[in-house]
ZAMARGU-4260 file (C-alpha; in steps of 0.2 Angstrom, whole numbers, plus 5000, padded with zeros to 4 digits):
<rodrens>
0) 4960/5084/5407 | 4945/5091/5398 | 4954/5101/5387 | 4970/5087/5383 | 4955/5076/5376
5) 4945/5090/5367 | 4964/5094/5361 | 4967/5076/5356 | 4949/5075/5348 | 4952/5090/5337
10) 4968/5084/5332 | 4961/5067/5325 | 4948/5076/5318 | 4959/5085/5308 | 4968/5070/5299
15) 4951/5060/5299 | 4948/5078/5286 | 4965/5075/5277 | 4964/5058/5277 | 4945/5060/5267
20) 4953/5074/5257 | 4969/5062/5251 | 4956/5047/5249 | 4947/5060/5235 | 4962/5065/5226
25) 4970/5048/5226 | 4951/5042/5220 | 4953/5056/5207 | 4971/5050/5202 | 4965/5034/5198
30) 4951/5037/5189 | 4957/5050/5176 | 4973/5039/5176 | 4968/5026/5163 | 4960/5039/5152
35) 4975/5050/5152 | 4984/5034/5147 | 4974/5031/5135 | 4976/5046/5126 | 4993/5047/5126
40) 4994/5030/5118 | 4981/5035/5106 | 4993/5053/5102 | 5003/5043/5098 | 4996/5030/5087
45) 4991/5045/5079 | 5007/5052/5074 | 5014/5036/5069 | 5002/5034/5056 | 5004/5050/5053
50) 5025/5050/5049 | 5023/5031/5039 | 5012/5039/5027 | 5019/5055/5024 | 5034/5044/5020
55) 5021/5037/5006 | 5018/5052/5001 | 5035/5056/4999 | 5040/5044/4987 | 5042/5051/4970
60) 5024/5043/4962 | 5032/5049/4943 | 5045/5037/4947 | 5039/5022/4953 | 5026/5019/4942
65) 5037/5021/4927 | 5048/5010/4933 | 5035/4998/4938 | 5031/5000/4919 | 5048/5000/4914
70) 5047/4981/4922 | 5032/4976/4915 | 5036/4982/4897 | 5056/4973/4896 | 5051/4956/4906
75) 5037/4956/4892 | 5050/4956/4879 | 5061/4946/4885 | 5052/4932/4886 | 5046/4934/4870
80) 5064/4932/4864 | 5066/4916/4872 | 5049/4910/4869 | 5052/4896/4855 | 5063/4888/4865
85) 5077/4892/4851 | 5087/4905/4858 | 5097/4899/4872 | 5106/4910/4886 | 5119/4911/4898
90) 5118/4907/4918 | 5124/4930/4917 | 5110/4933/4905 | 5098/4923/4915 | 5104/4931/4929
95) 5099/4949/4921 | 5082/4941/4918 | 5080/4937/4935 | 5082/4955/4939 | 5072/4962/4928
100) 5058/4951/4934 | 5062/4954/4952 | 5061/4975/4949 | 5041/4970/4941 | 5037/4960/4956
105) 5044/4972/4969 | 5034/4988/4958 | 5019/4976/4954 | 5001/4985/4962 | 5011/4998/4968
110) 4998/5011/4964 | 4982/5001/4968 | 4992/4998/4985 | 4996/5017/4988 | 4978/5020/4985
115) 4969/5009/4996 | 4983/5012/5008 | 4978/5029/5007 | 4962/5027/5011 | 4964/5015/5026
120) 4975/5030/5034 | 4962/5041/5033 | 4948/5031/5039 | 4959/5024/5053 | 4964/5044/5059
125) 4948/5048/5058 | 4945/5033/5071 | 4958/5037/5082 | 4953/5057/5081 | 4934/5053/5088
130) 4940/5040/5100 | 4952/5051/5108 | 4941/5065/5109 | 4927/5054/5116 | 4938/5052/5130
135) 4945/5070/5132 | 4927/5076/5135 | 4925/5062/5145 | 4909/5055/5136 | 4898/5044/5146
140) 4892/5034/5129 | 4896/5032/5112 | 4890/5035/5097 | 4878/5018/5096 | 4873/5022/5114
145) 4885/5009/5124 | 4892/5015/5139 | 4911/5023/5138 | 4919/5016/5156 | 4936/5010/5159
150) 4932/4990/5151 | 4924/4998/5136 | 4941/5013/5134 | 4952/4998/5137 | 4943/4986/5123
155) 4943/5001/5110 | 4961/5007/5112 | 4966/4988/5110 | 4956/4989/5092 | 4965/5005/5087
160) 4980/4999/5092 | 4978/4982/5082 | 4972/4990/5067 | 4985/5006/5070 | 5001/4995/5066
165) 4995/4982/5053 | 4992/5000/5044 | 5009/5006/5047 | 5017/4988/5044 | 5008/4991/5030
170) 5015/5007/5025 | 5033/5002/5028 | 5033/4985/5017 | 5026/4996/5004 | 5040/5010/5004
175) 5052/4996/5007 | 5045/4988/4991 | 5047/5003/4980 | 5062/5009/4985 | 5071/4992/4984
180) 5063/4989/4965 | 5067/5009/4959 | 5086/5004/4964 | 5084/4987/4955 | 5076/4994/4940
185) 5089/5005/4940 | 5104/4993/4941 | 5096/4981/4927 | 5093/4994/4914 | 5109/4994/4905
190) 5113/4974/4907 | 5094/4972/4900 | 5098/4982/4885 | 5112/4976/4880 | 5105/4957/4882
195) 5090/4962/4871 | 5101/4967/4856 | 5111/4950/4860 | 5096/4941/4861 | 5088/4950/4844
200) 5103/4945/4834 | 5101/4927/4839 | 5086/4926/4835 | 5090/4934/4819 | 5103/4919/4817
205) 5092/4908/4820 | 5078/4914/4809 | 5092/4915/4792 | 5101/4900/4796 | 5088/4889/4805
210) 5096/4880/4818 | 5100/4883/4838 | 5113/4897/4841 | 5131/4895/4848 | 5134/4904/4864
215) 5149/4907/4875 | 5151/4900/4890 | 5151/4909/4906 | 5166/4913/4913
</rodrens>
């Protein structure tokens, strides 16, 4: 009888050991838990700041800016053609006006944009680098001194993350910008050229004969 309870005794004691032993590692689980989470989100934050500006970067600078000038320059002087109020155009011609003005507002502060947005992606990496690696070494306070515990990793990561994708928004609409206005620059050189020399010999009409030019209608 003796030894069926010392038995019986042993055998509780055992699992009262495993039970203690599971109780540590699930404690352990869900501790480091929110941390490994946290720095997987932060990875990959990381990386996606990381592709949207090296999509920046990829754009061809030579080409954008020219274009954005190209814009600037031909929008200029086409409405200085139509100035006076004498040279009158078509619905189509006004149409290639439009265009022309759309390719200098897509392009327009393209390069003051690509710098500061430059900038912001390396101050935010730089973030997201000590942040993360805050948490890897598992840091018991910051740099200001305030303590690094689950609330203050949870607060931090929302900041990054917030700041994280109105950067890489940011990045997009600029590509999306550029690119859209290269291919609209593009598409309007010809049509803008061959308005100018229409819109010149109006204005030479005008200037000889003194009255408002004739023009076709649209079709």
């Amino acid at each position: 009888m003796n030894e069926a309870v010392t038995t019986q005794s042993s055998f509780f004691s055992v699992l009262g050991s495993i039970a203690c032993v599971l109780g540590v590692v699930l404690l352990g689980c869900q501790s480091t838990h929110p941390r490994q989470a946290a720095l997987d989100q932060l990875h990959e934050l990381h990386e996606s700041v990381s592709v949207a500006c090296e999509q920046l970067r990829a754009l061809p600078a030579d080409t954008v800016l020219a274009s954005a000038r190209w814009a600037s320059v031909n929008l200029q002087e086409l409405e200085l053609l139509m100035s006076d109020g004498h040279i009158q155009i078509t619905k189509t011609e006004g149409a290639i006006v439009s265009e022309v003005s759309r390719a200098r507002r897509l392009l327009k502060d393209h390069e003051s944009r690509r710098n500061r947005l430059t900038q912001n992606t390396e101050r935010t990496q730089l973030q997201l680098k000590l942040l993360t690696e805050a948490i890897a070494q598992n840091a018991t306070v910051d740099g200001s001194g305030t303590p690094i515990d689950s609330s203050y990793i949870e607060q931090q990561v929302a900041i990054e993350t917030r700041i994280a994708r109105e950067l890489i928004e940011a990045l997009e609409e600029t590509i999306d910008l550029a690119q859209r206005g290269i291919l609209v620059a593009q598409g309007a050189r010809a049509d803008n050229d061959s308005l100018q020399i229409v819109l010149r010999e109006r204005l030479a009409h005008y200037i000889l004969e003194g009255d408002n030019t004739s023009i076709p209608e649209d079709s």
